[in-house]
Structure formats: structure tokens, C-alpha cells
C-alpha positions as CSV (number, residue, x, y, z in Angstrom):
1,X,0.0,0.0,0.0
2,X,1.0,3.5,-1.2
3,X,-0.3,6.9,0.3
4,X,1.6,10.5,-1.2
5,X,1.7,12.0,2.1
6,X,1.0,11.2,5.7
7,X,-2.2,13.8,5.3
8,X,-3.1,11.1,2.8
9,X,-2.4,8.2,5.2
10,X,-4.8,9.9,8.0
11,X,-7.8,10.6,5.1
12,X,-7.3,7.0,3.3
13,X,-5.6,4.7,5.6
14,X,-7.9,3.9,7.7
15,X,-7.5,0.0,7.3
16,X,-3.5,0.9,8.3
17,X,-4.4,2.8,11.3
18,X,-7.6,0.8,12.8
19,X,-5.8,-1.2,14.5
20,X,-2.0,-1.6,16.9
21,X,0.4,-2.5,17.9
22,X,1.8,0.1,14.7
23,X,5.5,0.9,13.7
24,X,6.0,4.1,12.2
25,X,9.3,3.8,10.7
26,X,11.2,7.0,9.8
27,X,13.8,7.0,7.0
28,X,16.6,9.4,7.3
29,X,18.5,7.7,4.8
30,X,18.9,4.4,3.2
31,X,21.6,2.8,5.5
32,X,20.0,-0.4,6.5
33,X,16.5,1.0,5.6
34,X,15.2,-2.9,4.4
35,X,17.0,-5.1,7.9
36,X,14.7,-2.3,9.9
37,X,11.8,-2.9,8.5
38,X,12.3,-6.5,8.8
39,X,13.2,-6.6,12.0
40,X,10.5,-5.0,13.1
41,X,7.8,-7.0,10.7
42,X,9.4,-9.9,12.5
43,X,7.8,-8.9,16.3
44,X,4.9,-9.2,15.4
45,X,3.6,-5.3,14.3
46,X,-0.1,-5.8,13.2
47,X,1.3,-2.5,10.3
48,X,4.7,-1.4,9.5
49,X,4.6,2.2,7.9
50,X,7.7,3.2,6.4
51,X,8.1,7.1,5.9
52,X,10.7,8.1,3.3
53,X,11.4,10.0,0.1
54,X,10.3,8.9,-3.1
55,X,14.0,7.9,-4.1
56,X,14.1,5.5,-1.4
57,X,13.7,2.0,-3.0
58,X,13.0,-1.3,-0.5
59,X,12.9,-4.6,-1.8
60,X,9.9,-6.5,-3.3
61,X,9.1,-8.4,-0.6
62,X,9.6,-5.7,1.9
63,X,7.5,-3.3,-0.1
64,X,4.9,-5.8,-0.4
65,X,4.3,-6.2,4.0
66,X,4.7,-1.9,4.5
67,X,2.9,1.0,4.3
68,X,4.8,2.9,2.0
69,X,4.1,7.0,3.0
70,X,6.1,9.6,0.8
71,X,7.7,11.6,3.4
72,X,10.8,13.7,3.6
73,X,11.9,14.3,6.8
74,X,14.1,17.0,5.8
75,X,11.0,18.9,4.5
76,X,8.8,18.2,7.2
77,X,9.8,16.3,11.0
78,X,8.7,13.0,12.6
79,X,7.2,15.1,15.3
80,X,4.1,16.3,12.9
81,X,4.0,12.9,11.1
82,X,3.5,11.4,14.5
83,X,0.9,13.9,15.9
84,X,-1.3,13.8,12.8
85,X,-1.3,9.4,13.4
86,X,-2.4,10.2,17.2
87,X,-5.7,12.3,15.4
88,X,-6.2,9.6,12.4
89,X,-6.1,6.7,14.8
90,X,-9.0,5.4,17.1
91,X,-8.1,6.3,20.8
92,X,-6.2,3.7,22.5
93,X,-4.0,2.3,19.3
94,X,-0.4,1.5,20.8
95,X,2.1,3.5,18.4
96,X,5.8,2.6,18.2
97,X,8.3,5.4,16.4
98,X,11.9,4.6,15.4
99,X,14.3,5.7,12.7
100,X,15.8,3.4,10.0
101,X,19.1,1.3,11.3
102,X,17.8,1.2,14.6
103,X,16.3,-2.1,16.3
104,X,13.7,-2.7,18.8
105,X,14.3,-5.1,22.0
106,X,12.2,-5.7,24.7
107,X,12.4,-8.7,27.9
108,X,11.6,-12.5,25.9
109,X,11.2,-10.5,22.0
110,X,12.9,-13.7,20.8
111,X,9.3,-16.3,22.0
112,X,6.9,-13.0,22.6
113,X,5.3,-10.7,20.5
114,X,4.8,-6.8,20.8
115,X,1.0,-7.7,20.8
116,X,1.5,-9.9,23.6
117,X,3.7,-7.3,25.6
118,X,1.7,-4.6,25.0
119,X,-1.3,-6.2,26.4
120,X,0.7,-6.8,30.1
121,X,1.5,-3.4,29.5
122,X,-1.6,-1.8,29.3
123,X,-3.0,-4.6,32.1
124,X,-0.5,-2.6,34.3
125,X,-2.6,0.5,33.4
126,X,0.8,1.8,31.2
127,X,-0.2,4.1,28.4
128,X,3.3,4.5,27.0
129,X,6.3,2.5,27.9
130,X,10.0,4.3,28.5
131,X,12.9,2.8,26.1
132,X,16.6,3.4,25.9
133,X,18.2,4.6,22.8
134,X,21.7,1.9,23.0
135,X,24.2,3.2,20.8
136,X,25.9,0.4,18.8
137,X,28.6,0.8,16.3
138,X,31.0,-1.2,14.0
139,X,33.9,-2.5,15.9
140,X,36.6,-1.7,12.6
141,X,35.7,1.8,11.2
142,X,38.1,0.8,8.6
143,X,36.4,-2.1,7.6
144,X,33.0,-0.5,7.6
145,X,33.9,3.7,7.8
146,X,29.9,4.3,7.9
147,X,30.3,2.8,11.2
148,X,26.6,0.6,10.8
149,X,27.0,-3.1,10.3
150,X,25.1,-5.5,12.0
151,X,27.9,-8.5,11.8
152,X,30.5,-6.6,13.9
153,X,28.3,-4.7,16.0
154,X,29.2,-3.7,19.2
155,X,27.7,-1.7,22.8
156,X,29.2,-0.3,25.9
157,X,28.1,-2.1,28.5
158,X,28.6,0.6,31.1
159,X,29.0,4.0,31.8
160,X,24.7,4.8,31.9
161,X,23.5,7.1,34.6
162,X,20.7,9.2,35.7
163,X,19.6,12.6,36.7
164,X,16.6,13.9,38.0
165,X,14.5,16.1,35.7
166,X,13.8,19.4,36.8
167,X,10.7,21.2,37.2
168,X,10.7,24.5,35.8
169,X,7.3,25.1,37.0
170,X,7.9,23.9,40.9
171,X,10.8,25.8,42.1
172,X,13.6,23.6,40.5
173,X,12.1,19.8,42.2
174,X,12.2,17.2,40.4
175,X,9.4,15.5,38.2
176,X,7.5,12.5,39.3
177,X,9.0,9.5,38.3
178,X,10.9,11.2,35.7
179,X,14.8,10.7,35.1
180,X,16.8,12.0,32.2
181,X,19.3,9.4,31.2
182,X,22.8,9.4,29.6
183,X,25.2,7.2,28.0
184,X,26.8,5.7,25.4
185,X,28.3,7.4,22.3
186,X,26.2,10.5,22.9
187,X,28.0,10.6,26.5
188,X,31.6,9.8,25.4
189,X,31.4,12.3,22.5
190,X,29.6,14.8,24.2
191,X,31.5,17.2,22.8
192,X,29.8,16.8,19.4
193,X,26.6,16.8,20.8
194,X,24.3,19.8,21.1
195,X,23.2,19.3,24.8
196,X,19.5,18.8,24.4
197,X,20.4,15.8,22.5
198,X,22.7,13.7,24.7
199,X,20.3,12.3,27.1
200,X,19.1,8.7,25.5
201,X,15.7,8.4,26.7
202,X,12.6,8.2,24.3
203,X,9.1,7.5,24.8
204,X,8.5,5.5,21.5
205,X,5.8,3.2,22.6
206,X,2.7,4.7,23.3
207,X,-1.4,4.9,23.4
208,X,-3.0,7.5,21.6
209,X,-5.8,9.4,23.2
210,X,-7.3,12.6,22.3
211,X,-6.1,15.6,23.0
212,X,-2.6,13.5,23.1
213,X,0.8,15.8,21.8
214,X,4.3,14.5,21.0
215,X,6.9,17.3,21.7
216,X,10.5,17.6,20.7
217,X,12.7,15.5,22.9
218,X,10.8,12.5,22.7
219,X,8.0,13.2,25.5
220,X,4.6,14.2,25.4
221,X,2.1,16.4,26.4
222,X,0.6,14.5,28.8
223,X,3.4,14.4,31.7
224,X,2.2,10.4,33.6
225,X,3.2,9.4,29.3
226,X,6.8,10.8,30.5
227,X,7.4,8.5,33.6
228,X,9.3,5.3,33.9
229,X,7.2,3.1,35.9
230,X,4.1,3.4,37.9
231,X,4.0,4.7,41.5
232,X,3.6,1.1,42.9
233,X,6.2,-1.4,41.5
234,X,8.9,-1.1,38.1
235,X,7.3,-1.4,34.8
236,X,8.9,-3.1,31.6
237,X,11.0,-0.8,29.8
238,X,12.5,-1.8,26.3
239,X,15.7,-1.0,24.0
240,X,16.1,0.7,20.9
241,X,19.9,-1.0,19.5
242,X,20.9,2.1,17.5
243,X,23.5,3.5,14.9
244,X,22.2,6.5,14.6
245,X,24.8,8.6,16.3
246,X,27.4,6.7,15.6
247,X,26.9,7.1,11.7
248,X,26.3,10.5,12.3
249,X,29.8,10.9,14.4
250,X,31.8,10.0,11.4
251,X,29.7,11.5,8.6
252,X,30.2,14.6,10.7
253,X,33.2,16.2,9.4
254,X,33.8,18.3,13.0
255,X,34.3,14.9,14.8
256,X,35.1,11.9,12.2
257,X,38.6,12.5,12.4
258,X,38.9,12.7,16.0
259,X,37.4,9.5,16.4
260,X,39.8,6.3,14.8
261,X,37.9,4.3,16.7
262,X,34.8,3.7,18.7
263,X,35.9,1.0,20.9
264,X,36.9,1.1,24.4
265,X,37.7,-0.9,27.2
266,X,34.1,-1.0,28.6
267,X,32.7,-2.2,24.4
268,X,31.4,-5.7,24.1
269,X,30.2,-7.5,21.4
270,X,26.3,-6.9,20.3
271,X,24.3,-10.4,20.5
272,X,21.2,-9.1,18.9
273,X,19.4,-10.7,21.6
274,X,17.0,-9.6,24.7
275,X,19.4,-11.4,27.3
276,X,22.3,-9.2,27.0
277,X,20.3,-5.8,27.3
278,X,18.5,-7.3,30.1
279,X,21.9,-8.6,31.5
280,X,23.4,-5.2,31.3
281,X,20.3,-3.6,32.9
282,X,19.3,-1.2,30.1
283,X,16.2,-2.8,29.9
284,X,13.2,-4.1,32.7
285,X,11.5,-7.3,32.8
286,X,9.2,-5.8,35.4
287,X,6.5,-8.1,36.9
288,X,6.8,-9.9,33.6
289,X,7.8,-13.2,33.4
């Protein structure tokens, strides 16, 4: 299926939007563009919408299980694409938002599906679940100088913290249940990243409602949407395994040369699998088991 623009998805696509869990699937470029969308047809997404220029080809059998949506995010953000789904949609789909070479895990994804996640979720009374943006990068830039591959893949399995996030409109307390969270790439490189874009939060699962705004930053209007867990007991979290910044580190000519390589002594190997991130604590099983 084929709409020209997402205000054509919202009039026409009703059959695309009647029903979650949906992935909206934003194309930046056309690095791994077809192993995202398969990765996430593979969990189990009752529709995968792929968002990209008209230049952008996918392969047959990828273009045949997508919603293909001519979008340019140059032109025009994920932010409106994403608000204008949350109107179109009946109140209570579960959304999921990502950008192309960058993988979603969450606890027991190998035997489970999103659907069946998702359901727990929302039996928890969760309308949106937290995830973690985990930078992951090619272990030999000379090898692969894009610095994506998913054959020699690799992490950092430590150096994650958390702040509290401030409350501009309580006399500097902190939020409720809200944390900003740094790490990875975005952390060690710092330098090269504009602050508002270091922590490695994102809300990219979520319930529409009416009424219901994404913001820049990857939060939303309504602030309980922002939290981690409820006020009773740790909810599941999930990952997002992405190369995102680290392609954007070396096609950035004010930092590629300063970085020969983006291993260290705290990088391990990338497993593709729900274990490790679990393992490493940048994701949570909750009550879920």
C-alpha cells in the first residue's frame, strides 16, 4: 500500500491505522533502511509504515508487508507525522516510532510478540512504555567507515547514569517518576553533541488518546506518558539498539577525524538478543515473566 503523504495516510488509511500495535518507521536515509523494517515486521507489528522520500527503494518483498508514506523528513519532521497518526487513529492504538538502522528489543522479544507485551503493558494501566536509545557501532571503522553493520556490531556495556529532571514550574524539584538518562556514544562524544540531544531516553511506545501531543525530545504532552514506571512497582521498559549517532559521528566532518575508533575498554560485542540488554540492565522485565 501506497499513500503521497502522511495527510493522505490519515484521510485514506484507515485500514493501516484501525488497529495496533503500529510501527512508524522514519527514514533518514537508506543505511540499512530494508533489515529495519524486517526486524520490526518480525515482532509481530499488526502494520509497519515506512516514511521516506520517493527515491528511497526497498525490496519487493519488503514493499509488499509496509505502508509505504512519501515523506521527507528534511521537508517536514517525525514530530508532525507522529501527531497527525495520534488524530487519524482510534483512541487507544499502541504506536511505536523509530528511525531506519535502529532495532527494537524488549524482555523475551525472541518467544513474545509486541501484541502480547503490549497487552501486560496496558494490564498494568501503562499508556506509554519508556525505552533506551543503546548506541551500537562497528567495531573496525576501517572495515565499515559508515560505522553501521550488523555483523560486527558492538555496545558499551557501562558508563549509563541518571539525573533527575527538573521542574521549571515547581521551584527547580524534580518530576515524578521522571529521570533523564545518559550514555553511550552520545555521552563519550559529548562534545559533538548539542546538549539537548545527549540524554538517551525516548518514549517511543505509546497509546493514543485525544487531545494526546508529541513534543521535541521525545516526550509528550501528557506528563504520567513521560514516567518510567508506575508509583507502585517497576514497569517493563525496552531497548532501541541504534546506529544512529554513531553514523552520524563519522559522517560529521567536526568529529570523524577525531574518532579512529569507537571502541573502548568498557565495548562488548552486540548479540542481537533480549538477554544481553536485560543482563546489562538497560532494559526491565518488570512483573513480567
Amino acid at each position: 500500500m501506497h499513500h503521497t503523504s502522511v495527510q493522505d495516510l490519515c484521510a485514506k488509511g484507515a485500514v493501516s491505522l484501525a488497529k495496533g500495535p503500529i510501527a512508524a518507521i522514519f527514514a533518514e536515509d537508506e543505511v540499512e533502511l530494508d533489515t529495519t523494517l524486517r526486524h520490526h515486521l518480525s515482532l509481530g507489528f499488526v502494520s509497519v509504515i515506512a516514511f521516506m522520500p520517493t527515491s528511497f527503494a526497498l525490496p519487493g518483498d519488503v514493499a509488499a508487508q509496509v505502508v509505504r508514506v512519501d515523506h521527507d523528513l528534511a521537508v517536514a519532521g517525525h514530530v508532525e507525522a507522529i501527531n497527525a497518526m495520534i488524530t487519524a487513529a482510534p483512541a487507544g492504538t499502541w504506536i511505536y516510532y523509530c528511525f531506519n538502522s535502529e532495532y527494537l528489543f524488549y524482555p523475551f522479544c525472541e518467544t513474545r510478540s509486541i501484541g502480547e507485551m503490549l497487552t501486560y503493558h496496558a494490564e498494568e494501566r501503562r499508556d506509554a512504555m519508556l525505552t533506551y536509545v543503546v548506541d551500537v557501532y562497528a567495531g573496525d571503522l576501517d572495515k565499515y567507515p559508515s560505522a553501521v553493520t550488523l555483523e560486527d556490531a558492538w555496545l558499551d556495556k557501562s558508563g549509563y547514569y541518571a539525573l533527575a529532571r527538573a521542574n521549571a514550574d515547581d521551584n527547580g524539584h524534580p518530576k515524578d517518576r521522571q529521570l533523564d538518562f545518559f550514555g553511550g556514544l552520545r555521552w563519550r562524544y559529548e562534545e559533538h553533541i548539542p546538549a539537548p540531544r545527549r540524554n538517551i531516553d525516548r518514549i517511543a511506545i505509546f497509546r493514543t488518546k485525544e487531545g494526546l501531543k508529541l513534543l521535541e525530545g521525545h516526550i509528550f504532552s501528557d506528563e504520567e506518558y513521560n514516567t518510567y514506571a508506575c508509583p507502585w512497582h517497576n514497569n517493563l521498559t525496552a531497548a532501541i539498539a541504534s546506529f544512529r549517532t554513531a553514523k552520524a559521528l563519522k559522517r560529521n566532518p567536526g568529529s570523524t577525524f577525531d574518532i579512529p575508533t569507537f571502541k573502548w575498554h568498557n565495548s562488548a560485542q552486540f548479540e542481537w538478543h533480549s538477554r544481553q540488554l536485560l543482563d546489562l540492565g538497560l532494559m526491565e522485565p518488570g512483573q513480567w515473566f
